[in-house]
C-alpha positions as CSV (number, residue, x, y, z in Angstrom):
1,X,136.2,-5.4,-96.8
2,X,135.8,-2.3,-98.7
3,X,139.5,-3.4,-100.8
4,X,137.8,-6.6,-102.0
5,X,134.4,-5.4,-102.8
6,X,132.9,-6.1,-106.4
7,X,131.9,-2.3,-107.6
8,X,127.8,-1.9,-107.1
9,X,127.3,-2.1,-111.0
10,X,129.2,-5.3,-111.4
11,X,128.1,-6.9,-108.2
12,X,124.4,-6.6,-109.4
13,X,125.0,-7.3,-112.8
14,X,126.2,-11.4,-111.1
15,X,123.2,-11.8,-108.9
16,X,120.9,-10.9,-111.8
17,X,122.1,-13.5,-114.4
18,X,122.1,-16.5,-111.4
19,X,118.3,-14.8,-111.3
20,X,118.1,-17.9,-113.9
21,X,118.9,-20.9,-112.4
22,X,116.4,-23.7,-111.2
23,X,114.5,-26.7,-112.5
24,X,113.6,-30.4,-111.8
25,X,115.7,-33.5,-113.2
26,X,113.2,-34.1,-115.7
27,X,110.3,-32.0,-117.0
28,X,107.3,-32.8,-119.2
29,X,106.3,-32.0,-122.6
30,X,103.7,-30.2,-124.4
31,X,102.0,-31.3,-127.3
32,X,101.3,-27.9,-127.8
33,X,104.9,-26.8,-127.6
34,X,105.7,-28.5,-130.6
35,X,103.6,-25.7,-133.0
36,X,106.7,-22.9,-133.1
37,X,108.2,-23.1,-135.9
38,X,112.3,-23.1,-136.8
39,X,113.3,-19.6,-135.8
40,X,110.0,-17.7,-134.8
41,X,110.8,-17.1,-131.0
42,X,113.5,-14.8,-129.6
43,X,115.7,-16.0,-126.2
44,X,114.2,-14.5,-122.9
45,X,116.3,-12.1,-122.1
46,X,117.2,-11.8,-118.4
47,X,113.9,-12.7,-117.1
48,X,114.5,-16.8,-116.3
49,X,115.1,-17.7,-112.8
50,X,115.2,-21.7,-114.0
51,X,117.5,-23.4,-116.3
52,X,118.3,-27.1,-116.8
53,X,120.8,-29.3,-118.7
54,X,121.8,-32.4,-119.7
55,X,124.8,-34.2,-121.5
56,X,125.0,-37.8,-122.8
57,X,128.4,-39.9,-123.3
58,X,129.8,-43.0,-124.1
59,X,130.9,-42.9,-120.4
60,X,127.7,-42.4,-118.8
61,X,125.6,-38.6,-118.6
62,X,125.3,-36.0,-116.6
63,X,121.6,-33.2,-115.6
64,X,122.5,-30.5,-113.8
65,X,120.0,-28.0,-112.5
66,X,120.1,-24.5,-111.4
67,X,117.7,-22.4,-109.5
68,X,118.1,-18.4,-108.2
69,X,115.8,-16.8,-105.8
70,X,115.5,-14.3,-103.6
71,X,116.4,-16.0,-99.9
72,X,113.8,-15.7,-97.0
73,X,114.4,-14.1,-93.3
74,X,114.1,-17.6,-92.0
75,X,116.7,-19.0,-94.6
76,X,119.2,-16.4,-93.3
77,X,119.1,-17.3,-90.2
78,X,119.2,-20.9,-89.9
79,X,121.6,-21.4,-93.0
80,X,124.6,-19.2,-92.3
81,X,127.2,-20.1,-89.9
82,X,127.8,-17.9,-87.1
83,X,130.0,-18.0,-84.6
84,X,133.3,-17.6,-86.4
85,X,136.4,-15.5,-85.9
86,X,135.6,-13.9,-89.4
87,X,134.9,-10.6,-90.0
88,X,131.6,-11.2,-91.5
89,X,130.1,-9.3,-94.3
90,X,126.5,-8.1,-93.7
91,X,123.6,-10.0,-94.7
92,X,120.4,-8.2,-95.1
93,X,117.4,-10.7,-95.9
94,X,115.7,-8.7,-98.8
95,X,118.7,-8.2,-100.4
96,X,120.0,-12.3,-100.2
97,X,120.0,-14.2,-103.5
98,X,120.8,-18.1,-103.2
99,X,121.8,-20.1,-105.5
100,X,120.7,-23.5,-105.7
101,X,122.8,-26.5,-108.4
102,X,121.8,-30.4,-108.3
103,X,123.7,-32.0,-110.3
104,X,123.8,-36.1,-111.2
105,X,126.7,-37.9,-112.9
106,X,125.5,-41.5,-114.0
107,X,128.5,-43.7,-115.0
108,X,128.3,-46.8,-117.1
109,X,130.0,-48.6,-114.6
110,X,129.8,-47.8,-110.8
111,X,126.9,-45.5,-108.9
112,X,125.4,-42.5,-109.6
113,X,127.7,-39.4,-108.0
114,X,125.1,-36.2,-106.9
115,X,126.2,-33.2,-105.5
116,X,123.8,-30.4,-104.3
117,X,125.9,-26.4,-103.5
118,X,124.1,-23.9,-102.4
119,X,125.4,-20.4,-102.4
120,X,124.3,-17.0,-100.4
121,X,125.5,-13.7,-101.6
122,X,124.0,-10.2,-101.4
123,X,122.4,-9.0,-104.3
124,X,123.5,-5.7,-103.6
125,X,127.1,-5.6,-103.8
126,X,127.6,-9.5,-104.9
127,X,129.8,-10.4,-102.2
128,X,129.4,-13.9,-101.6
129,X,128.6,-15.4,-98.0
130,X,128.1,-18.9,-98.0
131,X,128.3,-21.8,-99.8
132,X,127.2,-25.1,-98.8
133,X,128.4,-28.7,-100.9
134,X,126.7,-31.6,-100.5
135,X,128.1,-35.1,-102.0
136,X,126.6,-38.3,-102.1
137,X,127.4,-41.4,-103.9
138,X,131.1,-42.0,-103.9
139,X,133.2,-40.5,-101.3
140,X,130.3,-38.2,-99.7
141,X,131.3,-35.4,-97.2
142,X,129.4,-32.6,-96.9
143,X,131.2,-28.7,-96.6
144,X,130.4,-25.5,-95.4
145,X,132.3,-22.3,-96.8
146,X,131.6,-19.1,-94.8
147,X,133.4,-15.8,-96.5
148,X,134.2,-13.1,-94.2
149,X,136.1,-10.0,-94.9
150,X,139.9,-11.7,-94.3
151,X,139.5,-15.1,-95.2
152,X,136.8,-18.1,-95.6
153,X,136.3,-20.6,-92.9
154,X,135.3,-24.4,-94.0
155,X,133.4,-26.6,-92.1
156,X,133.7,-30.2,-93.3
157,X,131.7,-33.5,-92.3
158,X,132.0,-37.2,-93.4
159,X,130.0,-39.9,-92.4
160,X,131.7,-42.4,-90.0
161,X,129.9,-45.7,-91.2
162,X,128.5,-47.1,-93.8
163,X,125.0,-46.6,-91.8
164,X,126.1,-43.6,-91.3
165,X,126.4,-42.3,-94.8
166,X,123.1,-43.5,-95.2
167,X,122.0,-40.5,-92.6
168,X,121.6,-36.8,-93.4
169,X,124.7,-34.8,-93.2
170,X,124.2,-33.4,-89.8
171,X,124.6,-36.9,-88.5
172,X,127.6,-37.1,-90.1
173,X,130.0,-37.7,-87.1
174,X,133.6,-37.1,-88.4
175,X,134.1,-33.0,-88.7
176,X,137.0,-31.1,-89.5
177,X,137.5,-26.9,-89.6
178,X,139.9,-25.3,-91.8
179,X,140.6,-21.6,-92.3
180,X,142.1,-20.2,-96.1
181,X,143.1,-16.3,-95.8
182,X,142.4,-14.1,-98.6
183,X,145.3,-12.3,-100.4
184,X,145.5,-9.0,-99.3
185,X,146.3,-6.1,-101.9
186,X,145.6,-8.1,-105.0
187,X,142.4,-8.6,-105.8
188,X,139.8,-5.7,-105.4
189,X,137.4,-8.7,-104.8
190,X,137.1,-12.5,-104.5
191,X,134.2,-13.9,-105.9
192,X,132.8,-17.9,-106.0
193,X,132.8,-19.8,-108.8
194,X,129.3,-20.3,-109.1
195,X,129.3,-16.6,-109.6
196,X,130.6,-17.0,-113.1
197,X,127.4,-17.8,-114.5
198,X,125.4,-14.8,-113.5
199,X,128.0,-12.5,-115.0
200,X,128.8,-13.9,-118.0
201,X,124.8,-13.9,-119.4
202,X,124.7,-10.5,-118.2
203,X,123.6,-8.1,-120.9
204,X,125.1,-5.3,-119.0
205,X,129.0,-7.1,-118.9
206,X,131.1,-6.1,-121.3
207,X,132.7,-8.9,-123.8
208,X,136.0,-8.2,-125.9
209,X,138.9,-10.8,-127.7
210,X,140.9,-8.7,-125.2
211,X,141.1,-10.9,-121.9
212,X,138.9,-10.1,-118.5
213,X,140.5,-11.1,-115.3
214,X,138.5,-12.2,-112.1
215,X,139.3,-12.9,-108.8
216,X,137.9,-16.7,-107.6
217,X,137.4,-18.5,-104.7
218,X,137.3,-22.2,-105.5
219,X,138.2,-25.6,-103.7
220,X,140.4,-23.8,-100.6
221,X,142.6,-21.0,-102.5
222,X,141.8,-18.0,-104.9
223,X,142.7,-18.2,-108.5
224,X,142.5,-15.7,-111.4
225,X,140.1,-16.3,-113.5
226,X,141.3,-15.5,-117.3
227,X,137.5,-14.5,-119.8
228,X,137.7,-13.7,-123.5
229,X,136.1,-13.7,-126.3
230,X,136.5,-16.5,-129.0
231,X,135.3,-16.4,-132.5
232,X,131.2,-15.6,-132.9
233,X,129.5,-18.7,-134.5
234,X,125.7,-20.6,-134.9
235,X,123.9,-23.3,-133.1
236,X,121.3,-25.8,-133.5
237,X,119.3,-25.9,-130.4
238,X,116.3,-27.9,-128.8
239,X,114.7,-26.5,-125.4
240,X,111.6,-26.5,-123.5
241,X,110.7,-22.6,-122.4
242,X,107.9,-22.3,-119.4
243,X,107.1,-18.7,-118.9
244,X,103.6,-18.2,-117.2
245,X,102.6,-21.0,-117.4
246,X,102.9,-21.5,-121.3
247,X,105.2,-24.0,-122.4
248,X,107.3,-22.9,-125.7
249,X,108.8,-26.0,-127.4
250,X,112.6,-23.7,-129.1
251,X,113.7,-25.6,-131.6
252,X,115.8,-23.3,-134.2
253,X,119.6,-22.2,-134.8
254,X,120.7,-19.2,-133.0
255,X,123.6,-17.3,-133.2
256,X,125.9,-17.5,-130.5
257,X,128.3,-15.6,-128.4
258,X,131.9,-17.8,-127.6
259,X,133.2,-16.9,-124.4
260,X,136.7,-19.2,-123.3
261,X,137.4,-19.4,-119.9
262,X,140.8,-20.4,-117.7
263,X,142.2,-20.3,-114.9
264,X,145.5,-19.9,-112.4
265,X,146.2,-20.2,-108.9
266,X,147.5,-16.4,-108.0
267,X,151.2,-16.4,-108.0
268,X,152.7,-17.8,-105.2
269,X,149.7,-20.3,-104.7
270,X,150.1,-24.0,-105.2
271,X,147.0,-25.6,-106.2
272,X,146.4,-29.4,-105.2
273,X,143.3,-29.6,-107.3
274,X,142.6,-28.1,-110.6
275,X,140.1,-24.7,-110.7
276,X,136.1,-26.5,-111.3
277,X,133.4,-24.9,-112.4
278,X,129.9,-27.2,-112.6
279,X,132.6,-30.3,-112.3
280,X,134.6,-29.0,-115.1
281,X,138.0,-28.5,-115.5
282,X,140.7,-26.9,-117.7
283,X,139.0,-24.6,-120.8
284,X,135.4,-24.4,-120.5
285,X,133.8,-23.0,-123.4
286,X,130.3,-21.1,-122.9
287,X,127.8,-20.7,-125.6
288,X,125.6,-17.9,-125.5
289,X,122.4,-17.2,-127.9
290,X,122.9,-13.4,-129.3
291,X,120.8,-11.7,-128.6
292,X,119.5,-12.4,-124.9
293,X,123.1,-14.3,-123.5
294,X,120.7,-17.5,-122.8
295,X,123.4,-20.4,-121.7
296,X,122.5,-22.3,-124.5
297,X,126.0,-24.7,-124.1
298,X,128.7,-25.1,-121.4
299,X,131.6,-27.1,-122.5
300,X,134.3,-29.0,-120.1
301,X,136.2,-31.7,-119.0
302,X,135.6,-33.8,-116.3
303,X,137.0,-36.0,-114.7
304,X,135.5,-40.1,-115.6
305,X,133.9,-38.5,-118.6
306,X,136.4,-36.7,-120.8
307,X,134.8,-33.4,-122.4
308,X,131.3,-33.0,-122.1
309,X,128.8,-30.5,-123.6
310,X,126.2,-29.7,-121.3
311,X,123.5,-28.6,-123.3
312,X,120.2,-26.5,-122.4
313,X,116.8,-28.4,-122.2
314,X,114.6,-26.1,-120.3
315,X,114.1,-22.8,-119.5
316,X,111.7,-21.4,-117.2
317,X,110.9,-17.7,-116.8
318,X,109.8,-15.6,-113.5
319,X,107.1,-13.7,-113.5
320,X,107.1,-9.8,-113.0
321,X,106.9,-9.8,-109.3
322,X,110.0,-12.8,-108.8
323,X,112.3,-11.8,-111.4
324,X,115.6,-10.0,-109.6
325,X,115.9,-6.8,-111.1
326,X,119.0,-5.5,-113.2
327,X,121.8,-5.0,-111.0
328,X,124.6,-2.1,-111.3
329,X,127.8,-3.8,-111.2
330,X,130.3,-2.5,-113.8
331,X,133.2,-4.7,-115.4
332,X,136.4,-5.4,-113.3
């Protein structure tokens, strides 16, 4: 899969920023936390592995939490799908990273919709391997994307029964398997959605007004994924930073980096759902804090809510020996 490889600097530079992504649905607060004053702390830069946010509407709100870490022997084996007619990439366990997003959506009216994905990829060329999506609430089913070198194969459960849906997934009797090519010749390499996040608060990635193109594998087809940079601006912002154990109450403007993202299906493709991105659709707007590219504000649409802002509310960092280093990849 050499012709759809992410170069080595760009591929690292993607598993580093996800190196930021988990917390709980709620976290506690420090007394203590509230002594830093407007302005007196600097963003972490690069060294989070934890983030959380939250956003609150007239139609209900939404917490969605991300975690990174470094994937275990044991998770290798038992989580990837094997077995396939893929061409599968190779997975070396010190080099996995997985990334792990809960997310809740609490409507005014109806129950509370969580989904849980959970992606592989190797940290050192960022080529992704698996993701796993979990839905509960309305309309559960639970999928299984394995990437190999031509294609991505989909394994796909729903519950049968009502008791059923009441069961873990793997109980789940109703299965379906699925099989979506890749295109050849026309993208040096197809990366997942989740992906986004880790390059984008990359320090190493290079922004410009001039437009970035990506190639994306998201809900069955590949799109091209369209990144530029809007106009620089300011933000008011209220977080909760844990790093060693000392809890950091960040309560100051920052300035901000504007990054606009959209999307297309590659030419030729028909797409039957829109391109999503943490269950956001159309534009989404990222706000960065300058210096340090902490996701301080992701912006979307989704659907039963309208636009949204999910905002940052905590932020914790790794310590020296957990943090994934600085990768190499380059720009596209």
């Amino acid at each position: 899969m050499t012709s759809k490889r992410v170069s080595m600097e760009m591929v690292r530079i993607l598993v580093r920023a996800l190196a930021m992504a988990h917390c709980c649905l709620s976290y506690a607060e420090s007394p203590a936390s509230e002594a830093v004053r407007l302005g007196s702390v600097a963003p972490i830069q690069r060294n989070w592995h934890a983030l959380e946010f939250q956003a609150t509407g007239v139609a209900g709100s939404v917490i969605t939490r991300i975690d990174l870490r470094k994937a275990s022997g044991t998770d290798i084996q038992t989580m990837l799908l094997d077995g396939t007619s893929l061409k599968l990439p190779h997975a070396a366990a010190s080099r996995v990273v997985e990334m792990d997003v809960h997310s809740r959506a609490q409507l005014l009216v109806g129950s509370a919709i969580e989904t849980r994905e959970r992606l592989w990829f190797n940290e050192e060329d960022g080529l992704p391997l698996q993701l796993t999506r979990i839905r509960r609430g309305n309309k559960p089913s639970s999928k299984q994307y394995r990437f190999g070198d031509d294609g991505v194969y989909r394994l796909r459960k729903k519950p049968d029964t009502k008791t059923e849906a009441g069961r873990s997934p793997e109980h789940w009797s109703r299965s379906s398997e699925s099989f979506y090519p890749l295109p050849e010749g026309e993208c040096p390499s197809v990366l997942e959605s989740l992906q986004l996040l880790y390059l984008l608060t990359s320090p190493q990635y290079g922004i410009s007004q001039a437009s970035q193109t990506l190639c994306v594998f998201n809900r069955k087809r590949v799109y091209r994924v369209e990144i530029w940079a809007a106009k620089s601006g300011s933000l008011d912002v209220e977080y909760l930073q844990l790093v060693g154990g000392v809890e950091t109450r960040i309560r100051q403007t920052m300035q901000t980096i504007h990054l606009v993202l959209n999307s297309r299906p590659l030419k030729g493709a028909t797409a039957a759902k829109p391109f999503s991105f943490l269950g956001m659709q159309g534009e989404i707007h990222f706000q960065l804090s300058d210096p340090g590219r902490v996701p301080l504000r992701i912006s979307g649409q989704v659907p039963g809510f309208g636009m949204i802002d999910l905002e940052l509310k905590k932020l914790v960092g790794c310590v020296q020996q957990d943090c994934i280093r600085p990768s190499h990849w380059v720009n596209p």
